[in-house]
C-alpha positions as CSV (number, residue, x, y, z in Angstrom):
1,X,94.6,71.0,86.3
2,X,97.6,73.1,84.6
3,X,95.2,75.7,83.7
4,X,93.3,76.0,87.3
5,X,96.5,76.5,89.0
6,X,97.4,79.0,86.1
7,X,94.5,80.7,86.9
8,X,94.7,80.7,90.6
9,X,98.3,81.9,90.1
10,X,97.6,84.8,88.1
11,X,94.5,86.0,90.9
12,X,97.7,85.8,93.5
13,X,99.3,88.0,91.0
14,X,96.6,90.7,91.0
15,X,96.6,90.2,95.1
16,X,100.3,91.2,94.9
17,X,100.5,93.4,92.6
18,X,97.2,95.5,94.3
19,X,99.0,95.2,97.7
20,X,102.1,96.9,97.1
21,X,100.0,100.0,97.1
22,X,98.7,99.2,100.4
23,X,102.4,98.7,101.7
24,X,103.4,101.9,101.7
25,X,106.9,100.8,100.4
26,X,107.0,98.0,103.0
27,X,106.4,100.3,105.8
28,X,102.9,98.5,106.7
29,X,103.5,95.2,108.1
30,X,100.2,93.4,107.8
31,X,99.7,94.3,104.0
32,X,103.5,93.5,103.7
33,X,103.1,90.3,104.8
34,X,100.1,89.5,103.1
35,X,101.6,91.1,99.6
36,X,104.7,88.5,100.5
37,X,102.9,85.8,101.0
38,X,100.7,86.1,97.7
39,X,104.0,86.5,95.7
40,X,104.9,83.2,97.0
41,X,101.8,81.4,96.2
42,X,101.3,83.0,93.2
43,X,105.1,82.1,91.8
44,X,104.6,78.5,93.7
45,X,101.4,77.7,91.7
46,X,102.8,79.4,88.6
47,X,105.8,76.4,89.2
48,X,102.9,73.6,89.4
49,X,101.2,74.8,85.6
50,X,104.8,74.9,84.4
51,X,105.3,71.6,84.8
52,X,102.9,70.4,82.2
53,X,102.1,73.6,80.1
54,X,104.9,75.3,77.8
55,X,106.4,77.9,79.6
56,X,105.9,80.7,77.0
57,X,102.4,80.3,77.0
58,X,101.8,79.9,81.3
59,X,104.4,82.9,81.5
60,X,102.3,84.9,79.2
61,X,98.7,84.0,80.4
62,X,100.5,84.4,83.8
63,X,101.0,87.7,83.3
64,X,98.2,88.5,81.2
65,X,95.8,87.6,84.0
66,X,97.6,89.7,86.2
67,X,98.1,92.8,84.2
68,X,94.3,92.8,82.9
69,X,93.1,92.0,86.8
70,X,95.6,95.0,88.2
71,X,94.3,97.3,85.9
72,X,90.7,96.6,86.3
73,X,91.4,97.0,89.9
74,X,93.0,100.4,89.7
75,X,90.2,101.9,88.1
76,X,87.7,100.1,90.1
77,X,89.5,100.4,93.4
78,X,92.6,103.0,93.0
79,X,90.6,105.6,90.7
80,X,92.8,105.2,87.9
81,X,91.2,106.7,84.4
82,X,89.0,104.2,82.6
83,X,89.3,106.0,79.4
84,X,88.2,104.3,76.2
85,X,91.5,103.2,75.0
86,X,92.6,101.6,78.1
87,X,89.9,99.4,77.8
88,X,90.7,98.8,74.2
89,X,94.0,97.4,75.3
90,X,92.9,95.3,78.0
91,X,90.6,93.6,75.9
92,X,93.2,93.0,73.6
93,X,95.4,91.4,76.6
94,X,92.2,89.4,77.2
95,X,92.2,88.6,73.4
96,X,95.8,87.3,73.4
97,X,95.4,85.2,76.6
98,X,92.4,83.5,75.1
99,X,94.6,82.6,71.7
100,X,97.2,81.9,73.7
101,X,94.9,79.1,76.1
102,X,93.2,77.8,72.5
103,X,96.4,77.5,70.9
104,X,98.1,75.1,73.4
């Protein structure tokens, strides 16, 4: 159940992380709110996995979930470059997380 709410967590992350775009520094109230609110889920469910899982390796799938899923949703949504060796990389963030899950 660690790793579901690990998961769930770091998709919170991406939601936050994506809205502080849409916040316009905090001068937007509804995207404020929402970003808010997904920062507090996302560090509340982050809290649950904790309790079981070390917390080097929830910390780091934590934020690897959230830095792959933020990047693939600047290109996709932000128009941020997709070049070749930015994809490189997140596929090696993907890679780590994956050692990281098989080696707990």
């Amino acid at each position: 159940m660690a790793w579901l709410y690990l998961l769930v967590a770091g998709l919170f992350e991406i939601g936050w992380a994506i809205g502080l775009k849409y916040t316009e520094g905090f001068t937007r109230l509804v995207p404020s709110l929402l970003t808010v609110a997904s920062m507090i889920v996302s560090l509340w469910l982050l809290g649950l996995a904790l309790k079981t899982l070390p917390v080097g390796t929830g910390y780091a799938v934590w934020t690897g979930v959230g830095t792959v899923g933020t990047a693939i949703l600047g290109i996709v949504l932000l128009g941020e470059p997709a070049t070749l060796l930015r994809l490189l990389c997140i596929g090696l963030i993907v890679a780590g997380i994956l050692g990281l899950k098989f080696a707990a």
